[in-house]
N, C-alpha and C positions, 0 to 999 in steps of 0.2 A: 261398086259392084261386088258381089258375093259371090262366090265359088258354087255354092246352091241356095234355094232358098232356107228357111229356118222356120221350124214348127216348134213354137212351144207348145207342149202337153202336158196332162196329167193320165194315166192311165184310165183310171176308174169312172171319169168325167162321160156321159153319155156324149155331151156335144163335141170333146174332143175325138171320143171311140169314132162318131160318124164321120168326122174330116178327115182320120188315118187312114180307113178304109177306101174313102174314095180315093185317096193319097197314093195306096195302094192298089188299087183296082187299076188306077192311070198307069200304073207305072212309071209315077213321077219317084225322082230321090229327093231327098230334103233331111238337112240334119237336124236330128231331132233334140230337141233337150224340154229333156223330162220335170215337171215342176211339181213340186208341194206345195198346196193350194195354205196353209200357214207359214209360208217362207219363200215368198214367191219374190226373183230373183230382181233387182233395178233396172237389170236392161228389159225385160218384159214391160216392168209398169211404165219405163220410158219412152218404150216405143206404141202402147196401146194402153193409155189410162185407167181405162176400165177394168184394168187388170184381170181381166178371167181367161180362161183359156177355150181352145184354141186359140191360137195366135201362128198368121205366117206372114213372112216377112220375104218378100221377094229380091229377086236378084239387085233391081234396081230401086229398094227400098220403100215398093209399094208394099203400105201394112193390110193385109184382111184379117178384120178380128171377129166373125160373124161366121161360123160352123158352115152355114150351109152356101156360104160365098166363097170358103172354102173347097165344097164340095165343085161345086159348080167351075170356078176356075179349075182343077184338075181336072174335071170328065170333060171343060171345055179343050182342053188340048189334047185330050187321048181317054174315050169311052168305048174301048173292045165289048164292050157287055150292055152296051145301049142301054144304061140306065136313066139316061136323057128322052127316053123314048116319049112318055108322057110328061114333060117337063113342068109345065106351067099347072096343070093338075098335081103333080107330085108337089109341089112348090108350095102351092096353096094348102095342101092338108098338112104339110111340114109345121109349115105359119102357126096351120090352126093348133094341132096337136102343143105347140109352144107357147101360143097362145091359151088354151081349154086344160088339154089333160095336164103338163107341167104343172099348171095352178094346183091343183088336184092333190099330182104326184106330190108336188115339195110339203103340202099342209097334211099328208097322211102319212108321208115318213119321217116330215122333220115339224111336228105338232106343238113343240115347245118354241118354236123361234118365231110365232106368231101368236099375237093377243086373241082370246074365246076361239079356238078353236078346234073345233069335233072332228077327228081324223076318219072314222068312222063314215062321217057325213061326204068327206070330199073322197073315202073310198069308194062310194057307193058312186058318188057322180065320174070319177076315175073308171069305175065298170061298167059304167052308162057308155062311155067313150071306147071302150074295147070291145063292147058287145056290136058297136056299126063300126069298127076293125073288121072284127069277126064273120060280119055279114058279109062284106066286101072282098074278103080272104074265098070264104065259101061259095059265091059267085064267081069269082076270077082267078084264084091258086094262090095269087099273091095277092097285096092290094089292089094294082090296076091292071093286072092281067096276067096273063099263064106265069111271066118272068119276072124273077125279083130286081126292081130298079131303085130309082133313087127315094122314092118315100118307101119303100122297105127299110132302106138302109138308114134313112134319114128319123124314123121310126121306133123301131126296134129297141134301140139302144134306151130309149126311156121305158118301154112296155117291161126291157128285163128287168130295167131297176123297179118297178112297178112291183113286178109280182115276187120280188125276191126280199122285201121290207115283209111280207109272211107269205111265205110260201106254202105252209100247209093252204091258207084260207084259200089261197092263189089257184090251187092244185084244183081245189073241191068246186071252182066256180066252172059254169056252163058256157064254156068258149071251144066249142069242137073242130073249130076250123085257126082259132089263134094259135092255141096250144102246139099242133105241129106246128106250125109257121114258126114262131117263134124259138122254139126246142130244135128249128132246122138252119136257122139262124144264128144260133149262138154256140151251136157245136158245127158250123161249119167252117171251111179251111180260111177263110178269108178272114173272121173274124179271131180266130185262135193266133192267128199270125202277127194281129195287131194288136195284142194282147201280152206282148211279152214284157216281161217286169224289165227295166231298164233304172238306175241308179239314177239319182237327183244330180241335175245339171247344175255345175258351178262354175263360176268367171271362170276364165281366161283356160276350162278344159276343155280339150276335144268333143266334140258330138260324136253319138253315132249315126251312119250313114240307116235312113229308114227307106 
């Protein structure tokens, strides 16, 4: 048994930003040790092969290595902000976004790590996917309703890396209802908080308390 559980992260990871946040939103602690995704540490690969991050490790040595199972066990034990509200709806579009837009996302910003292909192309279909974001924003304030819950949070954190690979083009597209949302999102206190630069975890040093 562990003292607390153990979050490996990488800061700038969308999938890790949305497991900190609900981390945080719970009011759960866990020591966090921060990772560099070219130097990624043995006890990480050893305990979750797959080696990507998030990664937590619970008291009694059960591993969740899957972002939004992370999400989920935290707001399972303490969700003050009813982000479970719409769960299985939230859930589903999470999937999909992971499944559709990520595709998107990875072949429009990172175009050279794949054979033939037009970034350009998977932009266009990446804006296709924000533009019924954007719908659903502009009928309900958030995604699924007036309050931002767990597919906000679950969300988000890809749409910024979206629009931030060109942001002029980003600025100039027709998203009336994204634009705030997201611009309320990522300057809000929640997510600023889990943002803080934290040094590369190494054997045998202390964590910090997150």
């Amino acid at each position: 048994m562990t003292a607390l559980p153990i979050l490996y992260s990488f800061r700038r990871c969308p999938y890790a930003m949305r497991a900190r946040m609900a981390v945080r939103t719970s009011a759960t602690t866990v020591r966090l040790r921060e990772v560099i995704l070219r130097d990624k540490p043995d006890e990480m690969i050893q305990t979750s092969p797959k080696a990507t991050v998030p990664v937590l490790v619970l008291q009694d040595g059960t591993v969740l290595d899957e972002s939004l199972d992370i999400m989920s066990w935290a707001l399972d034990a303490h969700d003050p902000d009813n982000w479970l509200e719409h769960r299985q709806e939230a859930m589903d579009l999470a999937h999909r976004t992971e499944s559709e837009f990520k595709c998107h996302l990875d072949r429009y910003k990172y175009p050279s790590r794949y054979d033939d292909v037009d970034p350009l192309v998977h932009r266009s279909a990446g804006l296709h996917f924000l533009e019924t974001l954007d719908q659903k924003i502009s009928e309900n304030g958030q995604i699924l309703g007036p309050d931002a819950g767990f597919a906000d949070f679950a969300i988000f954190p890809f749409v910024r890396q979206f629009a931030n690979t060109d942001r002029n083009w980003f600025d100039a597209q027709n998203l009336p209802a994204l634009m705030p949302w997201l611009q309320g999102h990522i300057s809000s206190d929640l997510f600023l908080s889990v943002m803080t630069k934290y040094p590369q975890w190494k054997a045998g040093e202390d964590e910090p308390r997150f």
